[in-house]
N, C-alpha and C positions, 0 to 999 in steps of 0.2 A: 504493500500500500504506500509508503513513503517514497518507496521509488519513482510511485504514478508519479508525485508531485513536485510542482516546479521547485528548486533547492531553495530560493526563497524564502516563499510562499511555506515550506515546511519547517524552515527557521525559526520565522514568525511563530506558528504554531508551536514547535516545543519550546520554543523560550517565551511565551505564554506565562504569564503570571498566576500564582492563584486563583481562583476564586475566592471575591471580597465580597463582604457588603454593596448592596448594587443602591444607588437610588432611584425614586419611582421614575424618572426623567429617560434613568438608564433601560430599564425594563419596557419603558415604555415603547421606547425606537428598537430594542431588540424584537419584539414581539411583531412591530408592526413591520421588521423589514423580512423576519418570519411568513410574517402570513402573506406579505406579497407573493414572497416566492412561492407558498402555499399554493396561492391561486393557480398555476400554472400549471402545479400538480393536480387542482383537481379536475382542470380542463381537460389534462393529459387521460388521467382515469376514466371522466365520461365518455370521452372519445373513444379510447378504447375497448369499454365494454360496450358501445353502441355499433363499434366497429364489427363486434362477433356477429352482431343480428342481421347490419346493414351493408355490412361490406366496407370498403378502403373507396371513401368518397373521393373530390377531385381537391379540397380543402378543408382544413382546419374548421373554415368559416360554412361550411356545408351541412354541418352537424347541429347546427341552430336545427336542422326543420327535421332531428330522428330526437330518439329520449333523450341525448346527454341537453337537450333546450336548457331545461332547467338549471342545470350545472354551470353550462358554459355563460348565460346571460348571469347569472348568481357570481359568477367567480369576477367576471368584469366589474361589475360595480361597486363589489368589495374592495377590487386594486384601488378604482376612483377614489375610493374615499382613502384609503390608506396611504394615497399619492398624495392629497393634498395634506394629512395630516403629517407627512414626512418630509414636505415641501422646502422647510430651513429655512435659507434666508437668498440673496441677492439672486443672483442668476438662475442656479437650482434653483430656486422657489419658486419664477418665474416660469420655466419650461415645465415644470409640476404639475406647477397647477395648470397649465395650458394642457397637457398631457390628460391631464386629469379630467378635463374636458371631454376630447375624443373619444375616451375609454367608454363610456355607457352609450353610444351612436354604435359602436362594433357589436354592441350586445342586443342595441332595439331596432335598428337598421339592419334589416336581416341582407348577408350577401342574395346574390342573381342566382340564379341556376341552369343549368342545359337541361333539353329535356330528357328525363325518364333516367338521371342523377341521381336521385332521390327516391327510393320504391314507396310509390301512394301520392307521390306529391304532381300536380298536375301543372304545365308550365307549357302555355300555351304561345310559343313561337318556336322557332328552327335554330338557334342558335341560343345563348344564355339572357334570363329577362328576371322579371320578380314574379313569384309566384300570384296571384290576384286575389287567393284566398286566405295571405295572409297580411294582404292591407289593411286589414282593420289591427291587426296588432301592431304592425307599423304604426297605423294612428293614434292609439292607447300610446305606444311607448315615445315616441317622439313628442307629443303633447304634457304627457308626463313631465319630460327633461327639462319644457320649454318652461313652466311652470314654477317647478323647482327649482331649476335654474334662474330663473325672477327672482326668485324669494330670497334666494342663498344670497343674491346681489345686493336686494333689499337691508337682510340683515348686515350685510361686510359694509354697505353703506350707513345705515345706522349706527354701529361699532364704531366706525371711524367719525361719526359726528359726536359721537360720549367720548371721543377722545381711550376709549379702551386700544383700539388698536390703531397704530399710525398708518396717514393716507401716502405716506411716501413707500409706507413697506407692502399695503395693499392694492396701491393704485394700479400697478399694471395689471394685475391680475382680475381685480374690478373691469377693468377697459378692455381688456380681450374677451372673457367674459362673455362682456355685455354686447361686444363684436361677434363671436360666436354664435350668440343665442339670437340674434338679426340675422347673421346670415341665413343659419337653419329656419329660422321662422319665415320665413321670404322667401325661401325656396321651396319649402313643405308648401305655403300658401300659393304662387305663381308657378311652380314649377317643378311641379311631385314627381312628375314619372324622371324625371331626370334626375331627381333627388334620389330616386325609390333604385334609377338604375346604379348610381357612383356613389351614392352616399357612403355604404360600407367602406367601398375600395379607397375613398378620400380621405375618411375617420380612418383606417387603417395606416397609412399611408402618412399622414400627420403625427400618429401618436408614436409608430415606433422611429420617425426622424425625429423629433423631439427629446426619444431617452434617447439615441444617438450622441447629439449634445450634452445630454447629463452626463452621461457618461466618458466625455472629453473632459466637462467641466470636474468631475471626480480626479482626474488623472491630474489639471492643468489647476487647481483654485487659485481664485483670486486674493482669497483671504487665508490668511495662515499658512504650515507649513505643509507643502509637498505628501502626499501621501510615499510612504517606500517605495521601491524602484519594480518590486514584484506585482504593488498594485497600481502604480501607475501604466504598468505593462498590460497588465491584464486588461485593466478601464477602455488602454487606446484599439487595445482587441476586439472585444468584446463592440467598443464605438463601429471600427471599420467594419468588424461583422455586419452589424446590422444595416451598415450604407449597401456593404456588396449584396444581402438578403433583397434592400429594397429595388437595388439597379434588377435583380434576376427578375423578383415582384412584376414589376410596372414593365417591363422589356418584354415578358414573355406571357401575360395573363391575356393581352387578346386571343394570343393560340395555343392556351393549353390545352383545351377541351380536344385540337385535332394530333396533337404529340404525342399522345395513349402514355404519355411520364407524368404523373402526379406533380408537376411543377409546384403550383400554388400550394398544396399541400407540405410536401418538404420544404419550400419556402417561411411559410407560417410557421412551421414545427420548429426552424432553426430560429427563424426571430421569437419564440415566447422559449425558447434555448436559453438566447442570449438574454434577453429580460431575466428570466433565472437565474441566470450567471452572477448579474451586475448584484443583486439581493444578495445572494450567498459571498462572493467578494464584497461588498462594502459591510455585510453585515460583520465578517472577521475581523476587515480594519480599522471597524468604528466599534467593536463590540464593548469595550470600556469606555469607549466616550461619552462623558456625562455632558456634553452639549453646552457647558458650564453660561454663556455668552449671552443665554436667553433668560437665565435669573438674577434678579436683581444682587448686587451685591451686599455678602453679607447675611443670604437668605440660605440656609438650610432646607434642602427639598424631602430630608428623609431619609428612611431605610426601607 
């Protein structure tokens, strides 16, 4: 087992400190960079126990319309919230919460399909389109978001007028947002089938260029010192992976369906890989970091 791993990266790990006292600050960001990567697992599970029934679809994103529905829309918008609750501060907190964003469109924005993809599901053109019988849950769930997404804006505006949280540390994230939830709203209203056709692929397509960034921004911060040299290595990997997933993505998704190669599929598979990855590396390199910068000085957060 040591051998698998980078000599680094295995350094780290045995010169590892005890086990101390954690504060709740610490537990907190452990847990939640835990369950992101969770999510990925439990995408992985659905899909493959729905795999046995259904067969090896043409995408990751195909499996919204067999039984793993439930799972895979469930596991999305758990990441959503765990993104923004993990969001930190300057640049990261920016691409976050934007990230954070996209994430529940990939879950209620159901992808296209080809026909007869799907055994029972009915998709009525010749090449890949939206199924017709599930635009009403497209309308439930996108209406949903549009909603929530007011309110969430609502209150981060309110906050910021009690002076609880500052408008310089919230503002972009308020304004994109708010840009966001116009777009979507204006296109669902004027321009659904064209929403109904790219929506997925766009939300997609945004959210994993987005950790991309994060994931530069881990390797490169702006504030403070340099993460080690094993996980800066990993950070800019793990980045380039997910640009070369997105070039394969967007390059080859008009003609996957005629390639008889599961493109999009292994595609997807390696980008919620790398999403994986980045959880499990930052969570070893931050695992004692009590994030100290976000409590007032002086203030004791506990045991």
């Amino acid at each position: 087992m040591r051998d698998a791993l980078p000599s680094g990266l295995l350094a780290i790990l045995v010169d590892m400190p005890p086990a101390v006292p954690s504060t709740s600050v610490q537990r907190t960001y452990r847990y939640l960079r835990l369950a992101v990567a969770g999510t990925v697992v439990v995408i992985y599970v659905s899909v493959g126990l729905a795999a046995a029934s259904v067969g090896w679809l043409a995408s990751v994103s195909d499996y919204f319309y067999t039984p793993a529905r439930n799972a895979f829309v469930g596991a999305l918008i758990a990441a959503a919230l765990a993104l923004v609750a993990l969001s930190g501060r300057g640049a990261e907190r920016a691409l976050l919460d934007a990230a954070a964003l996209f994430a529940p469109l990939i879950a209620l924005v159901p992808t296209t399909l080809a026909p007869g993809s799907v055994p029972g599901v009915v998709v009525p053109c010749v090449h890949r389109c939206f199924p017709p019988e599930f635009a009403a849950d497209a309308a439930n769930g996108v209406a949903t978001y549009l909603v929530v997404g007011l309110l969430t804006i609502l209150v981060g505006v309110l906050l910021a007028a009690l002076r609880q949280v500052s408008l310089e540390t919230v503002g972009f994230s308020l304004v994109s947002s708010t840009a966001v939830l116009v777009v979507v709203g204006a296109l669902w209203l004027f321009a659904r089938d064209a929403f109904l056709a790219q929506g997925h692929f766009v939300a997609t397509i945004a959210f994993f260029g987005l950790f991309a960034s994060v994931a530069v921004i881990n390797a490169f911060p702006r504030r403070g010192d340099p993460p080690p040299m094993v996980f800066r290595a990993l950070y800019v990997a793990i980045a380039l992976g997910l640009v070369a997933v997105l070039v394969v993505y967007v390059a080859l998704l008009p003609d996957s369906d005629a390639t008889g190669v599961p493109v999009v599929l292994l595609a997807e598979a390696a980008a919620l890989t790398l999403f994986f990855a980045f959880w499990v590396v930052q969570g070893i390199e931050k695992w004692n970091d009590g994030d100290p910068s976000i409590r007032p000085a002086g203030v004791d957060l506990g045991t």
